[in-house]
N, C-alpha and C positions, 0 to 999 in steps of 0.2 A: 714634499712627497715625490714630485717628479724629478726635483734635482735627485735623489736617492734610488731613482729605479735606474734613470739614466747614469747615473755611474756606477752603477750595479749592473745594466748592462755593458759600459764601456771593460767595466774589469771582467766580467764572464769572457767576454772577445777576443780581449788581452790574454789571457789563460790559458783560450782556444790557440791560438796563436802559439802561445810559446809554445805547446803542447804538440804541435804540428812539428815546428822547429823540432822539437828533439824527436821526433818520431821520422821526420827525414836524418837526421843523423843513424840511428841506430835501426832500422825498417825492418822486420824479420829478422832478426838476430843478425845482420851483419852490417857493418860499418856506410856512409854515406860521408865522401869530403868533397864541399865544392873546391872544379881544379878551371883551370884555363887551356884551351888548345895547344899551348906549347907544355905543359906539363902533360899529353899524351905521347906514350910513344909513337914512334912516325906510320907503324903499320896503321893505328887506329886513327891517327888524322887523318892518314889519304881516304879508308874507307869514309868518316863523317863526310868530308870533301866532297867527295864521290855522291854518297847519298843524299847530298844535301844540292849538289845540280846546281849552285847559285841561288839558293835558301840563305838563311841562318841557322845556325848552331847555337842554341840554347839552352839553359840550365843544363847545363855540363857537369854531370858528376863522378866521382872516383865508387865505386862498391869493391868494399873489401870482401867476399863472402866466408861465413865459416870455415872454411876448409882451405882458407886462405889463398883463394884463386881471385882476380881483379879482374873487372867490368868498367866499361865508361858507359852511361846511359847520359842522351842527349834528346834532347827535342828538336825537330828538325822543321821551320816553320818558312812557309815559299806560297807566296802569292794566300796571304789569311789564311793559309790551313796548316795545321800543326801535328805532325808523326813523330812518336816517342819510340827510339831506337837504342840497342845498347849491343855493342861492340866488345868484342875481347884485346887483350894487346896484341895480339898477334894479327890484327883486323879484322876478324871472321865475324859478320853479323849474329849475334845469339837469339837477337828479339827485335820484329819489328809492329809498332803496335798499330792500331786503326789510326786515318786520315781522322782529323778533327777541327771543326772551326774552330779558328781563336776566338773569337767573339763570342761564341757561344760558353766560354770558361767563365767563372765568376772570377773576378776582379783580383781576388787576393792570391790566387794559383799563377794569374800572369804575371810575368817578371820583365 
């Protein structure tokens, strides 16, 4: 009976999981593709750069939105605290979100 809860839990997680995965893909009807810093153009690199002071640059992503205009949103993490920011190609900041512990994020959202 425990082996059967416990892998009924294991697979409920796993579900959750992939569930996530495709919900960061496609987030409010518009597209999500993880890219790399040289796959931005150069306006939107200097600004990360910039904002990021001698941070890291994390979970870097591409947003397609409906209407077919593109976002890079980044996590920008310096000295255990973590600000999620999102950039147009042209470099003009669109959104920058609340300071947050890293520590304070449960395990599976850190990357």
């Amino acid at each position: 009976m425990r082996g059967m809860t416990i892998a009924f839990l294991a697979g409920t997680l796993a579900l959750g999981g992939a569930g996530r995965a495709v919900a960061d893909e496609n987030e409010g009807g518009h597209e999500h593709q993880s890219v790399t810093m040289a796959d931005l153009p150069a306006a939107a690199q200097k600004t990360l750069k910039r904002e990021a002071k001698g941070g890291k640059v994390e979970e870097l992503r591409k947003e397609t939105r409906k209407d077919g205009t593109v976002a890079y949103e980044a996590e920008i993490v310096k000295n255990g605290k973590g600000t999620d920011i999102e950039v147009s190609a042209d470099g003009k900041v669109l959104e920058r979100g609340k300071s947050h512990d890293e520590k304070s994020e449960p395990e599976h959202e850190r990357k």
